[in-house]
C-alpha positions as CSV (number, residue, x, y, z in Angstrom):
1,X,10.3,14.6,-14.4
2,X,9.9,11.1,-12.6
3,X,6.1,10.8,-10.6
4,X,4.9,8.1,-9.0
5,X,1.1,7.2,-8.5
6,X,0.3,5.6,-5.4
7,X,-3.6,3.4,-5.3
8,X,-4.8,2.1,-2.1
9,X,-7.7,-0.4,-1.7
10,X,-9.1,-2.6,1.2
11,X,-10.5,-5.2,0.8
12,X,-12.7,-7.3,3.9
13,X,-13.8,-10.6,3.1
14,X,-11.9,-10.5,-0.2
15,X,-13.8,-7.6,-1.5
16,X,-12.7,-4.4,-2.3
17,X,-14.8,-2.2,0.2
18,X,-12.7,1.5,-0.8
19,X,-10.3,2.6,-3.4
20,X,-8.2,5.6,-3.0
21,X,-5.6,6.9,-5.8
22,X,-2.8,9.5,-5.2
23,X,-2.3,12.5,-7.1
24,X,1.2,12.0,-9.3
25,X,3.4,12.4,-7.0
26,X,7.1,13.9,-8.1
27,X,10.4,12.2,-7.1
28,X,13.1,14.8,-6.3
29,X,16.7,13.4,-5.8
30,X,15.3,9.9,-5.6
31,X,12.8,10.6,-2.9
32,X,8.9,11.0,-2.7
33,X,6.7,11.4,0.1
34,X,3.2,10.3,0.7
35,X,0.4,9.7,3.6
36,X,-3.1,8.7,4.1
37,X,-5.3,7.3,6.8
38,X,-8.1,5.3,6.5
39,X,-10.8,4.4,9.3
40,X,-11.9,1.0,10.1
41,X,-14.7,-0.6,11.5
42,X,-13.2,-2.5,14.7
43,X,-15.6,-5.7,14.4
44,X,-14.6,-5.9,10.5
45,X,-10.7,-5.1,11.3
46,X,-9.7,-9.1,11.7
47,X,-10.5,-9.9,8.5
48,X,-9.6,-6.7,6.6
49,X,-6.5,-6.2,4.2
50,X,-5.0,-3.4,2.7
51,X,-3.2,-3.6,-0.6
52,X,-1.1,-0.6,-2.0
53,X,0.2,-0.6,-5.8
54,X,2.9,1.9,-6.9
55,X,3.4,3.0,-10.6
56,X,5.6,4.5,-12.3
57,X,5.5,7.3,-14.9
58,X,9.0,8.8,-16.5
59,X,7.7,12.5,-17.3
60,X,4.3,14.0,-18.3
61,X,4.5,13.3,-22.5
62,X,4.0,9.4,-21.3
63,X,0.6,8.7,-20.0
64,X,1.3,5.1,-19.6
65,X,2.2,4.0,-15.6
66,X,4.1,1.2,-15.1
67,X,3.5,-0.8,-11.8
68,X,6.7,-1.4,-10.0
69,X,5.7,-2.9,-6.8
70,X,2.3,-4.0,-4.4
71,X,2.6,-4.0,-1.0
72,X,0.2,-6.5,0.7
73,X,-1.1,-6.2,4.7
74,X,-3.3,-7.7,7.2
75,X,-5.3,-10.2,8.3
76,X,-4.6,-13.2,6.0
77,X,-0.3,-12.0,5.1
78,X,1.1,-14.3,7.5
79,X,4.0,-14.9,4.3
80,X,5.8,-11.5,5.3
81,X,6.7,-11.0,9.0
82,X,7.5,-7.0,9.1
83,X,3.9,-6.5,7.2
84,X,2.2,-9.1,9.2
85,X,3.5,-7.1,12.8
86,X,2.6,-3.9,11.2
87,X,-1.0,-5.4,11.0
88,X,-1.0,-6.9,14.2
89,X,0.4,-3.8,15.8
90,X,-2.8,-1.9,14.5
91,X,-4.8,-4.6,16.0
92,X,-3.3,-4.0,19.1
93,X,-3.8,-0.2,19.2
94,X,-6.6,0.3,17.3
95,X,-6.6,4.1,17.6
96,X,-3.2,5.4,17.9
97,X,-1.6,5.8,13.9
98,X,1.2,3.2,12.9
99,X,3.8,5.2,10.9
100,X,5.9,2.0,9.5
101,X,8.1,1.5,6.6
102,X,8.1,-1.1,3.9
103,X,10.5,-2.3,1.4
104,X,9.2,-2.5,-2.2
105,X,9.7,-5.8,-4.0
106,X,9.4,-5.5,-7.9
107,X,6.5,-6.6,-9.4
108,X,8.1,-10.0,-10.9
109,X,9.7,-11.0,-7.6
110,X,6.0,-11.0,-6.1
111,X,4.6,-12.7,-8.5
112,X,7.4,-15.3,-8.3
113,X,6.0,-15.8,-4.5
């Protein structure tokens, strides 16, 4: 069975301030579902990023995960436009959640970047 591991850290100042890491999460007909929140300090929100990695794992005999893509946000990602209005659109409402969608880039095409 395909599972995916999600790991979500933020990092203000260019410091990782929390860490969190998904259960394994399974992949049924192609699709997996996950969700978190995190809460903020306001006065350290402008120069706060998120970044989220995503591995890979084929089935439960192999304990090696691959990472397949990292998706970068916030204050400093003015590169991407959709992750950059995500961020700003958090800014702008600091306490209603943002539900948004991101495409996942391989992990060779970001580095390419």
């Amino acid at each position: 069975m395909d599972q995916i591991q999600i790991k979500i850290s933020t990092i203000i100042d260019g410091k990782i301030t929390q860490k969190r890491k998904s259960k394994l999460i399974s992949i049924m007909n192609g699709i997996c579902t996950f969700s978190t929140s995190f809460h903020f300090d306001y006065i350290s929100l402008h120069k706060t990023s998120i970044s989220i990695t995503i591995s890979y794992r084929r089935s439960l005999i192999h304990s090696h995960h691959k990472q397949i893509s990292i998706i970068q946000f916030g204050s400093v990602q003015f590169k991407n436009q959709q992750t950059f209005q995500h961020w700003t659109d958090t800014l702008s409402a600091p306490n209603r959640p943002h539900v948004h969608w991101h495409i996942l880039e391989p992990i060779n095409t970001i580095n390419e970047n």
